[in-house]
Every structure is written in structure tokens, then in C-alpha cells.
C-alpha positions in Angstrom: 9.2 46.1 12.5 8.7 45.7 8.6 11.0 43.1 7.2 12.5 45.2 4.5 14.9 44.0 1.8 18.0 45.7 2.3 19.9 44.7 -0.5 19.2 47.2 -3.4 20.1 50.0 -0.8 23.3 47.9 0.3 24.6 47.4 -2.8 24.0 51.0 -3.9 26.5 51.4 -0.8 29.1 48.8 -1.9 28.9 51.1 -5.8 29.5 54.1 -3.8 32.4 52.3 -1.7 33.9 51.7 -4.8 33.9 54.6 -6.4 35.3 56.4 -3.1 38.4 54.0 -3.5 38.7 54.9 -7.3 38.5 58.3 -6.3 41.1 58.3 -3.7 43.9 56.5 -5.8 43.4 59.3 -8.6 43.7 61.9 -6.1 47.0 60.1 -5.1 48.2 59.6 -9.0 47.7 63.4 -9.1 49.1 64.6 -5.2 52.8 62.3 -6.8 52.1 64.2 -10.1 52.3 67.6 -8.8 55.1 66.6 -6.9 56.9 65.2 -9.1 56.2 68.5 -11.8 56.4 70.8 -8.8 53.2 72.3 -10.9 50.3 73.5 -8.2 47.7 73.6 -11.0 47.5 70.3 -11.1 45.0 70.8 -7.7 42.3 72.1 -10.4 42.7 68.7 -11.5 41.9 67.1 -8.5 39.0 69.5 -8.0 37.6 68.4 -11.0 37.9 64.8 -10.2 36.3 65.5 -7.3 33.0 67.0 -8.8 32.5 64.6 -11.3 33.0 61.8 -8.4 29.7 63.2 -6.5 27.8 62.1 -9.6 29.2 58.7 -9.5 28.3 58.0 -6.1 24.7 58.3 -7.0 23.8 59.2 -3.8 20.1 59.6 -5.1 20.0 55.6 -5.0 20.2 55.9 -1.1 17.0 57.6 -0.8 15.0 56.0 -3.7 15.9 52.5 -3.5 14.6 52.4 0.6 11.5 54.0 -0.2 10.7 51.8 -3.2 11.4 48.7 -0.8 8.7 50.6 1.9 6.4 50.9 -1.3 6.6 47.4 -1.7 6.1 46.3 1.8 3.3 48.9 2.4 1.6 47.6 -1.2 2.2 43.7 0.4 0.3 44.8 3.1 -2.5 46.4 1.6 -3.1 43.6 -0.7 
């Protein structure tokens, strides 16, 4: 097996760990706010908070940073 750095692509994990828990207390701050308005259009809120997180997670990191890291190692190889 190729001994592949696994740290960009970890890290890119930790960001998107991070950004999950972000996510999840605003959705809480706005569950207590609707609640506490009794207003259910406050849940187009939370939609939206939820769209704009997919960007954030940058879930295209996850695929780039492994292969650049098999680039790498294939390029090493090569050499």
C-alpha cells in the first residue's frame, strides 16, 4: 500500500466538523426563536442557513485533496 499523507484530507474533515457544529447551534438559536415568537416562518430561516452551510463544508476538498496526494505519490514514483 502507498504511504499517502493524510493530513490535507483530515483537516479538510476537522473544517467541515466545525462548521457542522456552527451549524447546529444556529439551528438551535432559531428552533428557541420560533418558539419563543410562536412565528413558523422563522423555518425559512433555518432552511436558508442550511444551504449556505453545504458551501461551507467544502465538500469538494474531500475529493481533490486525496487525489492531489495520489498525484504526488504516483509523480514520486515515476521519478
Amino acid at each position: 500500500m502507498l504511504d499517502i499523507n493524510v493530513e490535507p484530507t483530515a483537516e479538510a474533515i476537522d473544517a467541515a466538523a466545525k462548521t457542522a457544529f456552527a451549524l447546529s447551534k444556529r439551528l438551535e438559536q432559531i428552533a428557541k426563536l420560533m418558539r419563543d415568537k410562536n412565528d413558523i416562518s422563522h423555518a425559512s430561516e433555518a432552511v436558508q442557513e442550511i444551504a449556505t452551510s453545504m458551501t461551507n463544508f467544502r465538500l469538494d476538498l474531500l475529493v481533490a485533496r486525496p487525489v492531489r496526494e495520489y498525484q504526488i505519490k504516483i509523480r514520486d514514483l515515476t521519478k
